[in-house]
C-alpha positions as CSV (number, residue, x, y, z in Angstrom):
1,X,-19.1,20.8,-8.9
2,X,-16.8,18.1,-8.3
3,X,-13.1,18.8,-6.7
4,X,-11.4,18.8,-10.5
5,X,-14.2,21.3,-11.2
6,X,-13.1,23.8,-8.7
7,X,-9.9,23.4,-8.6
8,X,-10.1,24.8,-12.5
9,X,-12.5,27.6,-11.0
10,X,-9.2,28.7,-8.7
11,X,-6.9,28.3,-11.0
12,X,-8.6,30.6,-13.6
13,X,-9.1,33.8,-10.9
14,X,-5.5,33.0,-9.8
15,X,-4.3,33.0,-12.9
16,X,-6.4,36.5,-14.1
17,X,-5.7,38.4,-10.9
18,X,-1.7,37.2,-9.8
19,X,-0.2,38.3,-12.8
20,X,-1.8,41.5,-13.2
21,X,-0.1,42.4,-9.9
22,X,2.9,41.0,-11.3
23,X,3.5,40.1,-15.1
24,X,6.6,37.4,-14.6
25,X,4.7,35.2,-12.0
26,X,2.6,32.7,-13.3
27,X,0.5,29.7,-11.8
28,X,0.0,26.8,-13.0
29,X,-2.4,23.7,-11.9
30,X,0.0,22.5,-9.6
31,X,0.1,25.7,-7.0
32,X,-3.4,25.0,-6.5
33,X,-4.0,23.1,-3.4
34,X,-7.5,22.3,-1.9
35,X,-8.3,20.8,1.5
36,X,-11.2,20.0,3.4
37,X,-11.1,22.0,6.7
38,X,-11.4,20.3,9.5
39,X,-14.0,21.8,10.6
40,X,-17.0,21.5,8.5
41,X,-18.1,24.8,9.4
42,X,-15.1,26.2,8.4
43,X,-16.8,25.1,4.5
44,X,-16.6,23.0,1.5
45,X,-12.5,23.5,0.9
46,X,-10.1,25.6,1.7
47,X,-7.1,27.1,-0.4
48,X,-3.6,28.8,0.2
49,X,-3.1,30.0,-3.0
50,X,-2.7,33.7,-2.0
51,X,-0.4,32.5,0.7
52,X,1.4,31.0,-1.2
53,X,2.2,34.0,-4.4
54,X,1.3,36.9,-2.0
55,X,5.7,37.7,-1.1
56,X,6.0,37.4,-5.2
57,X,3.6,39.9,-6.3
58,X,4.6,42.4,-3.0
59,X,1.2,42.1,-1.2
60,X,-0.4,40.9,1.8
61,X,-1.7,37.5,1.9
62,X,-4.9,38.6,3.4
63,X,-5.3,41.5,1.3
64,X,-4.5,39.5,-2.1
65,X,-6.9,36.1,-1.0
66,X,-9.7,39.0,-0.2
67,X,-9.5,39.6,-3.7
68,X,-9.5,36.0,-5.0
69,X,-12.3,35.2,-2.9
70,X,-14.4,37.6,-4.2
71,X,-14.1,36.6,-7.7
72,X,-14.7,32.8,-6.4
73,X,-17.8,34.3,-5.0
74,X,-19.0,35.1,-8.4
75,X,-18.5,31.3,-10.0
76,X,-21.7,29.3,-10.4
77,X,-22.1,26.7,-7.8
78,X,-20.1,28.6,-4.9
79,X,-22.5,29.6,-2.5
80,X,-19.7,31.7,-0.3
81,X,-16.4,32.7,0.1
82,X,-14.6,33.6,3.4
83,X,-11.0,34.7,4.2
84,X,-9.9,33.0,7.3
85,X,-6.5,33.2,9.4
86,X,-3.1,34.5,7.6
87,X,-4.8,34.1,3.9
88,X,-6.8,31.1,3.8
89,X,-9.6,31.0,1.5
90,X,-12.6,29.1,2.7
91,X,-15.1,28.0,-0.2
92,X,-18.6,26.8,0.7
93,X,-20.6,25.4,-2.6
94,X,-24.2,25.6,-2.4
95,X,-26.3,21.9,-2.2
96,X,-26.6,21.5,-5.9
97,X,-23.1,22.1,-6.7
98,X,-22.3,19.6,-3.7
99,X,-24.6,17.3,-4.4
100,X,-23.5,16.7,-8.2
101,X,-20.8,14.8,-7.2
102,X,-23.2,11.9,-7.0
103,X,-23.9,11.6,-10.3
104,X,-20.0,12.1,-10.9
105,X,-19.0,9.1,-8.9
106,X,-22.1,6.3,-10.1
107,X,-21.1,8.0,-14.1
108,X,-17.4,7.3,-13.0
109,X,-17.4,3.8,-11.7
110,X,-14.6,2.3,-10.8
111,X,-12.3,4.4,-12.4
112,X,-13.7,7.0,-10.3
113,X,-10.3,8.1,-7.8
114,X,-7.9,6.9,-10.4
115,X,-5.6,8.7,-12.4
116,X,-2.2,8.9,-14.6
117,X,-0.6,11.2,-11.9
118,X,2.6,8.4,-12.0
119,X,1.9,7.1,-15.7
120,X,5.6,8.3,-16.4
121,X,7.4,5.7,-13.7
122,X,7.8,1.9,-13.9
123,X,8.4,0.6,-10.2
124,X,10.0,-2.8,-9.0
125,X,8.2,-3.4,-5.7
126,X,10.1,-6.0,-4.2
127,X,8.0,-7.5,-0.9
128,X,7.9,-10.5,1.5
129,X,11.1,-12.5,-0.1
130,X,11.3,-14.6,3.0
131,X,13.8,-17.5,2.9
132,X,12.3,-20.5,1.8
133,X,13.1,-22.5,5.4
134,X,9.8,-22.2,6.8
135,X,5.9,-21.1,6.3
136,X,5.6,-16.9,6.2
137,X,6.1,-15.4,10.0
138,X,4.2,-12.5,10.8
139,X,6.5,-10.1,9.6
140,X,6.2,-11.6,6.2
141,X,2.3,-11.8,6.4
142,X,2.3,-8.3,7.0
143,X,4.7,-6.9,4.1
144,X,2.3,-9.5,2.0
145,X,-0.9,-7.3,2.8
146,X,1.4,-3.8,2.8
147,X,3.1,-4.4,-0.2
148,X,0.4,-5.8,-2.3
149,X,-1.8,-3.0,-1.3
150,X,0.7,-1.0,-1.8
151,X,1.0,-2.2,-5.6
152,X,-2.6,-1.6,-6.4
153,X,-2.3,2.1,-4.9
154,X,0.5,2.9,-7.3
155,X,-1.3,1.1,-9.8
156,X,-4.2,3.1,-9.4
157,X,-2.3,6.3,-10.0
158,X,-1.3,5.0,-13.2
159,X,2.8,3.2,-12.4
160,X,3.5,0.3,-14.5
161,X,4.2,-2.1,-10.6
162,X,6.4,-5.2,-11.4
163,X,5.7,-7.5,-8.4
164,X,8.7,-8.7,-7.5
165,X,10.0,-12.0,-4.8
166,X,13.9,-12.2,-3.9
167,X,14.3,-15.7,-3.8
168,X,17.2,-17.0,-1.7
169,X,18.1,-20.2,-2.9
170,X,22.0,-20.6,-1.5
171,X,23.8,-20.0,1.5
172,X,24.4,-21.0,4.9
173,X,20.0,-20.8,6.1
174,X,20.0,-22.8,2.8
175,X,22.2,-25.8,4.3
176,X,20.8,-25.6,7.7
177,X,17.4,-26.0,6.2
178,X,19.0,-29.2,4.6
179,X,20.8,-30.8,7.1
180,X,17.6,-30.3,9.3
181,X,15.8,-32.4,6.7
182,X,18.1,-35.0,6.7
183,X,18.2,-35.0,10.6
184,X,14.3,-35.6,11.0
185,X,14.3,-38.3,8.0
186,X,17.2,-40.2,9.5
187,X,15.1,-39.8,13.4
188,X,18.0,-37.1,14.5
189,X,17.6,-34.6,16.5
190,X,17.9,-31.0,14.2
191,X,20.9,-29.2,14.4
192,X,22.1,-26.8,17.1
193,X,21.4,-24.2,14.6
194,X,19.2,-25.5,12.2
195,X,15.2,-25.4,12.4
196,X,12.3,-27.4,14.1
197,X,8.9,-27.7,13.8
198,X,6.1,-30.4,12.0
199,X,6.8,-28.7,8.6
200,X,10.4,-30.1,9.1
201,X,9.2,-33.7,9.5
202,X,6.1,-33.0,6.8
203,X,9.1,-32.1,3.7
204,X,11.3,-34.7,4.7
205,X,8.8,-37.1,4.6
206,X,7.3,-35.7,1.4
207,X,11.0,-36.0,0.0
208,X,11.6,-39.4,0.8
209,X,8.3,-40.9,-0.4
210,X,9.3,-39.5,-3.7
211,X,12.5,-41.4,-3.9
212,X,10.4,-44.5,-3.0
213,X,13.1,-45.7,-0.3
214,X,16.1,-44.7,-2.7
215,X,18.1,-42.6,-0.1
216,X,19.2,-45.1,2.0
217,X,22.0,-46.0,-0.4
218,X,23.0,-42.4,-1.2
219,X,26.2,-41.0,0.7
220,X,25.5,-38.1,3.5
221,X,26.9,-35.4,1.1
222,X,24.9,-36.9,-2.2
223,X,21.5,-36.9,0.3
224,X,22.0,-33.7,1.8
225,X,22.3,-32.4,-1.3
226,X,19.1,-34.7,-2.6
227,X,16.9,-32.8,0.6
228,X,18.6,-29.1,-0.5
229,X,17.4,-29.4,-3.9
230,X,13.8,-31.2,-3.5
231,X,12.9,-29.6,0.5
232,X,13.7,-25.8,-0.6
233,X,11.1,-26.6,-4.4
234,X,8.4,-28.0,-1.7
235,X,9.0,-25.6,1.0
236,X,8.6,-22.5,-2.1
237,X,6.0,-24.3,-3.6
238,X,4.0,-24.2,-0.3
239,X,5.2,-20.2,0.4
240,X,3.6,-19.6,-3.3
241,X,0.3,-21.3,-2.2
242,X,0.0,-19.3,1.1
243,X,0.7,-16.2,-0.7
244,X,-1.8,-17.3,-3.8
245,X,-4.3,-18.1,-1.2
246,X,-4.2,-14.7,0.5
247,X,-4.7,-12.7,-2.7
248,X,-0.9,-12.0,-3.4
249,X,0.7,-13.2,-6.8
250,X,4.0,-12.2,-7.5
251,X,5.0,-11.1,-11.7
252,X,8.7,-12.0,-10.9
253,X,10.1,-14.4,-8.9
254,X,14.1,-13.3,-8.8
255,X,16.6,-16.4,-7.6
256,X,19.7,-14.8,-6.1
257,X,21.8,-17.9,-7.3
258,X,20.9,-15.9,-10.5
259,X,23.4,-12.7,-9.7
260,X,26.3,-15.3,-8.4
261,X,26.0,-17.1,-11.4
262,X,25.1,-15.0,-14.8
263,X,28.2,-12.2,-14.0
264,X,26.1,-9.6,-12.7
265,X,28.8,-9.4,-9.3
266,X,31.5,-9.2,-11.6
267,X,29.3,-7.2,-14.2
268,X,27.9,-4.2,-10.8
269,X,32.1,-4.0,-9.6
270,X,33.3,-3.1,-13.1
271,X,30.9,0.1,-13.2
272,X,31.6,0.9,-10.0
273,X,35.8,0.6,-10.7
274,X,34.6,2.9,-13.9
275,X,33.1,5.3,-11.4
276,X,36.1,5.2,-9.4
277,X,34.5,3.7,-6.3
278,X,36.0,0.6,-5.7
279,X,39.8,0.0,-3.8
280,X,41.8,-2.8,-2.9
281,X,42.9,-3.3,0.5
282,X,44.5,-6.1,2.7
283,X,44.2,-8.4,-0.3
284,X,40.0,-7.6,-0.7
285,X,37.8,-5.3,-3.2
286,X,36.0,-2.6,-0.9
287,X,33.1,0.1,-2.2
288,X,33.9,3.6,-0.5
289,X,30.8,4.0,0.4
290,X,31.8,6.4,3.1
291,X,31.5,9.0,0.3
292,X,28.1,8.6,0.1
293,X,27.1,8.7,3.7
294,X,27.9,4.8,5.1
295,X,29.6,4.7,8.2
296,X,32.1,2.5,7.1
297,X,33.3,1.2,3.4
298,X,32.0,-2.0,2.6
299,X,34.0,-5.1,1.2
300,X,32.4,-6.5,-1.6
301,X,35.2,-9.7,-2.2
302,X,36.6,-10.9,0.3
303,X,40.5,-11.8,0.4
304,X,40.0,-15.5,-0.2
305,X,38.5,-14.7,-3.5
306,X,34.7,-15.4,-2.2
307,X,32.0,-12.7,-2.9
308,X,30.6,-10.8,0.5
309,X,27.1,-10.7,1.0
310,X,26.7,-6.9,-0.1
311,X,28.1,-8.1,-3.4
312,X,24.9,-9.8,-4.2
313,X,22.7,-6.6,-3.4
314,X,25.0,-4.3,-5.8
315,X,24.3,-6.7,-8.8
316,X,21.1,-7.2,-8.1
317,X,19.9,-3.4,-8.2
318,X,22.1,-2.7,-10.9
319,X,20.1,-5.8,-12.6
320,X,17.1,-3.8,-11.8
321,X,17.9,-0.5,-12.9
322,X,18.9,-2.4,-16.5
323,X,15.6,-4.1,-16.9
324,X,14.2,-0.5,-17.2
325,X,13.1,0.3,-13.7
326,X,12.8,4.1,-13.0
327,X,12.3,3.1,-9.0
328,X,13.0,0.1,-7.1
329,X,11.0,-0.1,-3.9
330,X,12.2,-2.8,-1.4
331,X,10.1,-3.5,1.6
332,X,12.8,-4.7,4.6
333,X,11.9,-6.2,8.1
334,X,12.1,-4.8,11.4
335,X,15.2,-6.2,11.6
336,X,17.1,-4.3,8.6
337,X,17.4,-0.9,9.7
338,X,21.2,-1.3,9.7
339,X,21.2,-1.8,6.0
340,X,20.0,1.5,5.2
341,X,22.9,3.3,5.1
342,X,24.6,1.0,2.8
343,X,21.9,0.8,0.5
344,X,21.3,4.3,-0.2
345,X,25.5,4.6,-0.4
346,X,25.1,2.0,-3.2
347,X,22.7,3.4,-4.7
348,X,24.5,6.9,-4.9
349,X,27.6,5.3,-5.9
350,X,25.6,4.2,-9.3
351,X,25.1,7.6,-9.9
352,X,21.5,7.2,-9.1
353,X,19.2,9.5,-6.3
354,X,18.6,7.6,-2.8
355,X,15.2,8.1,-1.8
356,X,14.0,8.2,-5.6
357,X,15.8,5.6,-7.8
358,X,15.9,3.4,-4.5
359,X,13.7,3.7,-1.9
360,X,13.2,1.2,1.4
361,X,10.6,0.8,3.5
362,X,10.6,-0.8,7.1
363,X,7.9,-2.5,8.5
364,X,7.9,-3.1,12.4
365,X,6.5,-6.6,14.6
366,X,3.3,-8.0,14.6
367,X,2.0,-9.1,17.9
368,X,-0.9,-11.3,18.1
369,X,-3.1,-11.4,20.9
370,X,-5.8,-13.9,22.0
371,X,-7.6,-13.4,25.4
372,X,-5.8,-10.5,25.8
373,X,-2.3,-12.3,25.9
374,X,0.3,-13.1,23.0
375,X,0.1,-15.6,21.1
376,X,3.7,-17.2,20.5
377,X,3.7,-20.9,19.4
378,X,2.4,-22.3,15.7
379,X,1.2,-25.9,15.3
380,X,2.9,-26.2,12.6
381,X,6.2,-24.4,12.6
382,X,6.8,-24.7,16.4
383,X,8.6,-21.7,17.2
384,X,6.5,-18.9,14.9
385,X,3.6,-18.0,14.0
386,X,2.6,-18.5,10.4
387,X,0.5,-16.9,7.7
388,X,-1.4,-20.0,7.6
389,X,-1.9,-19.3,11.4
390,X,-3.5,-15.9,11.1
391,X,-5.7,-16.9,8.2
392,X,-6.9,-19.7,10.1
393,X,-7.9,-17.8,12.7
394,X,-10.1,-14.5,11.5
395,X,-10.0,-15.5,7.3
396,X,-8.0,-13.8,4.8
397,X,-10.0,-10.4,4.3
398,X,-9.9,-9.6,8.5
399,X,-6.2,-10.8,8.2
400,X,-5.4,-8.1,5.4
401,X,-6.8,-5.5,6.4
402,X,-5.8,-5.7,10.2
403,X,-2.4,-5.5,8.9
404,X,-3.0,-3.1,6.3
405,X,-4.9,-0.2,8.5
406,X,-1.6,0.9,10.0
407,X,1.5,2.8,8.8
408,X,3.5,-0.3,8.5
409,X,6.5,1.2,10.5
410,X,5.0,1.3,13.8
411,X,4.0,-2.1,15.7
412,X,1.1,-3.7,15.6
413,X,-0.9,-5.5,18.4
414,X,-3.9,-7.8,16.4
415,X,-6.3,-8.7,18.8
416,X,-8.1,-11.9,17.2
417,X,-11.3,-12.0,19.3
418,X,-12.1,-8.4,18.2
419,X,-11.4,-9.3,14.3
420,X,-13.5,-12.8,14.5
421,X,-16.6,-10.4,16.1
422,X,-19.5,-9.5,13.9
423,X,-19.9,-6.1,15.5
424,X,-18.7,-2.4,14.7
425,X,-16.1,-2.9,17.2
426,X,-14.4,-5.1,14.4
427,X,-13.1,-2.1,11.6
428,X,-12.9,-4.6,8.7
429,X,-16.6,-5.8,9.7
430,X,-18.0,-2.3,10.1
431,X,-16.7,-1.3,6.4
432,X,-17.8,-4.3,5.0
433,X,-21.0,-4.0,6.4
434,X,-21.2,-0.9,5.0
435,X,-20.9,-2.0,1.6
436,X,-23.3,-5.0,2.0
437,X,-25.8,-2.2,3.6
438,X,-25.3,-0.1,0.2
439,X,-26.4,-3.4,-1.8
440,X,-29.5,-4.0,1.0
441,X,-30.5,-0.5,0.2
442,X,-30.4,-0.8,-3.6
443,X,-31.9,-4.3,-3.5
444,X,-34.9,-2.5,-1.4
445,X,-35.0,0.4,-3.4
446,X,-35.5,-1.8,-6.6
447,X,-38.2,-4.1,-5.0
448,X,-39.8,-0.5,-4.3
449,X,-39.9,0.6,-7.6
450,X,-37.4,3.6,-6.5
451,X,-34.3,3.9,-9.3
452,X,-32.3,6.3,-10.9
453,X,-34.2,8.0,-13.8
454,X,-34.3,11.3,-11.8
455,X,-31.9,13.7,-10.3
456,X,-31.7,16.8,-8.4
457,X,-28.5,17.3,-6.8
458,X,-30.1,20.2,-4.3
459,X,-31.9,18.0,-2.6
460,X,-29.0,16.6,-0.8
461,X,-29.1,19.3,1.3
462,X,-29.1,17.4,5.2
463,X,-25.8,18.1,7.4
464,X,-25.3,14.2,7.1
465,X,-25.1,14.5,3.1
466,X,-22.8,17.5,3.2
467,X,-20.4,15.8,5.2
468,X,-20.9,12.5,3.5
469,X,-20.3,14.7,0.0
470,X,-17.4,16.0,1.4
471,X,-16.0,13.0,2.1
472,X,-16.4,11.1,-0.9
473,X,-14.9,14.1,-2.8
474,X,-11.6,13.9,-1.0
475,X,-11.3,10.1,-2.4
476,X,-8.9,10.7,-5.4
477,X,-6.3,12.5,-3.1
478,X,-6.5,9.9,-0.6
479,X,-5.3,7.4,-3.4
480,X,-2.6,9.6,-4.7
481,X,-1.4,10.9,-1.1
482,X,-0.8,7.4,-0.5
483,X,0.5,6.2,-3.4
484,X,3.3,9.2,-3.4
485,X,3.6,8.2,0.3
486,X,4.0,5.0,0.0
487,X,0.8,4.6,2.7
488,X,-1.3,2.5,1.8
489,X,-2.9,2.5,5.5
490,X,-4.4,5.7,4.7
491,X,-7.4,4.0,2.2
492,X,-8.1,1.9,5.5
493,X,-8.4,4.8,7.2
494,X,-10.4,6.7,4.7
495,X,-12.9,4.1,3.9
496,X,-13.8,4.0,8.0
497,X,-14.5,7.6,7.8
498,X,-16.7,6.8,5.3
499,X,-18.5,3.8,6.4
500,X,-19.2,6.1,9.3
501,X,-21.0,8.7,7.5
502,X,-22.7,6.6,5.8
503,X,-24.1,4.3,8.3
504,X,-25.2,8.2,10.2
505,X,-26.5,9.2,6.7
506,X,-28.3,6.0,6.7
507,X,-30.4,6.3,10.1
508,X,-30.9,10.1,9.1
509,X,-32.5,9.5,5.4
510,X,-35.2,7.6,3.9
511,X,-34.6,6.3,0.6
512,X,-37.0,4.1,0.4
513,X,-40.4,5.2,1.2
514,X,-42.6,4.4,4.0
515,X,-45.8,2.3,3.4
516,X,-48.2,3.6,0.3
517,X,-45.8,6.8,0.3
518,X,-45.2,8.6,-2.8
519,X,-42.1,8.2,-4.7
520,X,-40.6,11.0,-5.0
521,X,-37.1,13.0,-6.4
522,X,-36.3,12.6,-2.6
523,X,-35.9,8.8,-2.7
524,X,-34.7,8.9,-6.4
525,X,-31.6,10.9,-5.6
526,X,-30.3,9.6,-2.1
527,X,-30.5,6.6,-4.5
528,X,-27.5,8.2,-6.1
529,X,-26.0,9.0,-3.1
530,X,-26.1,5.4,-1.6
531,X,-25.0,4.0,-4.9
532,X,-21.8,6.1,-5.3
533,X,-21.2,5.3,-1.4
534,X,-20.9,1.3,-2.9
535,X,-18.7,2.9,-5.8
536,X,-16.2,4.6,-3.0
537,X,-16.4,1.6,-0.6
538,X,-15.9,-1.1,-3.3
539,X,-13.1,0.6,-5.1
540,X,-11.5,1.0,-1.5
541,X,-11.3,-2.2,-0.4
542,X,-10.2,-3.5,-3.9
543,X,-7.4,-1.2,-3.1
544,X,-6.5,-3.4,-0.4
545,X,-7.1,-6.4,-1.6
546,X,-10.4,-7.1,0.0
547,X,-13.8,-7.8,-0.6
548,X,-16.8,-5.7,-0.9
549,X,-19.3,-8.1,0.3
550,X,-23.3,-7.8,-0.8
551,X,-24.9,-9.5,2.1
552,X,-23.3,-10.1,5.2
């Protein structure tokens, strides 16, 4: 009896025995919740169903989950029933019953934990969009991993995920990022404000070697505009490669010049003025955006004539919402908790829901540490550190998932001794591992003669299997917790607790036999077992963008 299973079990008693206490309350599948206790002896799952309909029909909790619980008693494959606390209703399913969600998960495959659950929403997840002056920082790295991770989980649950990059291809970072350029190609120091670093030197060099010693000739306006142009296409092209290389590809690259240029400002303050949010005042076009919850209204054009900033964001999500986009994620940096409140004010001022239509995450510092101490400098960029940087160090899979395995809005510490350790100190090592041993164990199993052709889900009947069962049921809510969460740290998380009981399952049961040993149902279904542990595992890591290793 798998989760789906038994969750149709509760929902036909609660559906027989609610209304008969009272004929205008119905339940449907969604008031049926199941949880795994947390403590195991506490059984199988654990409902509140009778909590949560006992006030509507006039009865106590208790009194009305007793009831329930008996007729779960009666279901096939439930081997007790227990009511526990105010009206909980612990379910414990007897071995075979259990145990059948082996076969489930190998039948399954990889669409084992998927689902339609958001088949109805199409989602603009917009990530990383760092300015292309320089490589990735670490803040960038990390929204790379989150928010690609993050994609797959929705996808899993069925969303329609457009991948999306804000490219910022004008403005003042934009001319900085030229004149520094120009500096290092003409041997000047970079600006007081501009950037530094051997990437600097690397593009202006790459420039110039195009032009084949053409720029000499050009005026200082016509060659700052030559290295503004040609510096910002390399210095993308390069951000595109990093990503590329750590497993991120991007469906829409958006320029903002594109918003300036097509109408969209103009196109975003008309609706508002429709709406009746915008005014004129001191000689500039402000959004009352203190109607919405802002702490102050927001001007949108300045008095000279010139387009503010927060112009730029209004078109843009209008832009969004017109491409057909029923929720636009945007994944911010630490650094952009003021631009909350704006935001969501915009967004209401559209007549759209903050928190639904527009939703923003924040993702807190990276630290890296080495020896116990941070690491602070790059090779390359000078001042950062880089993508590159952290790839170089541990490889792209340890990078991932150390940033992945926390809630990205709490800071993380990455020590990169631990992650370059081939221990079970090292949490992307020990889950990998655990895969690779999954594959060992098949491999040995074949060589053994031992396969599949039998099954008998009550003899997975060891303490280790029950909890390893248990586990591997909870699977698809773990996926859709965090894709309606927007967690995808939660699948790292899970996958450990499974690794775990599977390595402890592992040392507990044989699956292949000992010496001239008979083969027997035993070894023939832990073989199931072990192989739907690879299913979970492998579909896991996908999840997060990385890989399920056979041999390690």
């Amino acid at each position: 009896m798998n989760p789906a299973d038994l969750s149709n079990a509760v929902l036909s008693a609660a559906s027989r025995i609610i209304p008969a206490r009272n004929s205008e309350v119905t339940v449907s599948a969604s008031d049926i919740v199941l949880e795994r206790p947390r403590q195991r002896e506490h059984g199988d799952w654990s409902t509140n169903v009778a909590m949560r309909f006992a006030k509507r029909v006039g009865t106590n909790p208790r009194e009305l989950a007793q009831e329930l619980a008996d007729e779960l008693g009666r279901i096939e494959g439930v081997a007790k029933t227990e009511v526990a606390g105010p009206g909980f209703i612990n379910i414990v399913l007897d071995a075979a019953a259990a145990g059948e969600l082996a076969r489930t998960i190998v039948d399954a495959g990889e669409a084992y934990g998927a689902s339609d659950a958001l088949a109805d929403k199409k989602i603009n997840l917009e990530f990383v969009s760092a300015n292309p002056t320089g490589p990735i920082h670490m803040g960038g790295t990390r929204w790379a991993a989150a928010g690609d991770a993050l994609a797959r989980v929705l996808e899993s649950q069925g969303a329609s995920v457009t991948r999306e990059y804000y490219f910022n291809d004008h403005g003042a970072q934009i001319d900085r990022f030229a004149k520094s350029l120009m500096a290092a190609h003409l041997g000047e120091a970079a600006p007081e404000d501009g950037y530094g670093g051997q990437y600097i030197h690397d593009i202006a060099k790459r420039v110039a070697d195009a032009h084949d010693g053409d720029l000499a000739a050009l005026s200082p306006e016509h060659l700052q505009e030559v290295f503004r142009a040609e510096g910002v296409a390399l210095m993308f092209g390069e951000i595109k490669q990093d990503l590329a290389d750590f497993g991120v590809e991007f469906d829409v690259y958006f320029h903002e010049h594109d918003v300036q240029a097509n109408g969209d400002v103009e196109r975003a303050i008309e609706r508002l003025r429709e709406l009746g949010h915008i005014f004129e005042n001191d000689g500039a076009t402000w959004l009352r955006t203190t109607d919405f919850g802002d702490d102050k209204d927001r001007v949108i054009v300045r008095s000279n004539g010139a387009p503010a900033y927060f112009s730029g964001d209004l078109a843009y999500y209008l832009n969004k919402r017109e491409r057909g986009f029923d929720q636009c994620i945007i994944m911010l940096g630490a650094d952009h908790h003021g631009y909350v409140g704006r935001m969501m004010a915009m967004c209401a001022a559209f007549g759209d829901t903050p928190g639904d239509n527009l939703q923003l995450l924040i993702g807190q510092m990276v630290n890296l540490l080495q020896d116990g101490k941070p690491v602070r400098m790059s090779k390359r960029a000078g001042t950062i550190v880089t993508m590159d940087d952290l790839v170089d160090a541990v490889g792209v899979d340890a990078a991932r998932y150390s940033l992945e395995r926390s809630s990205a809005d709490t800071p993380l510490d990455i020590d990169l001794e631990l992650l370059k350790k081939r221990t079970n100190d090292n949490p992307v090592y020990y889950v990998q591992y655990a895969h690779a041993r999954t594959q060992a164990v098949a491999r040995n199993a074949a060589q053994a003669g031992v396969d599949r052709s039998e099954f008998d889900a009550s003899l997975l009947d060891h303490e280790t299997e029950s909890a390893l069962l248990g586990a591997l049921a909870e699977y698809p809510r773990i996926l859709n917790t965090a894709a309606v969460l927007r967690e995808p740290h939660r699948v790292a998380r899970y996958v450990e607790e499974i690794a775990g009981l599977y390595h402890r399952w592992y040392d507990a049961r044989r699956i292949v036999p000992k010496g001239d040993d008979e083969i027997t149902a035993d070894h023939r279904t832990r073989l199931w077992l072990n192989d739907a542990v690879a299913v979970v595992v492998k579909s896991a890591l996908g999840r997060l963008g990385v890989s399920a290793p056979d041999r390690m």
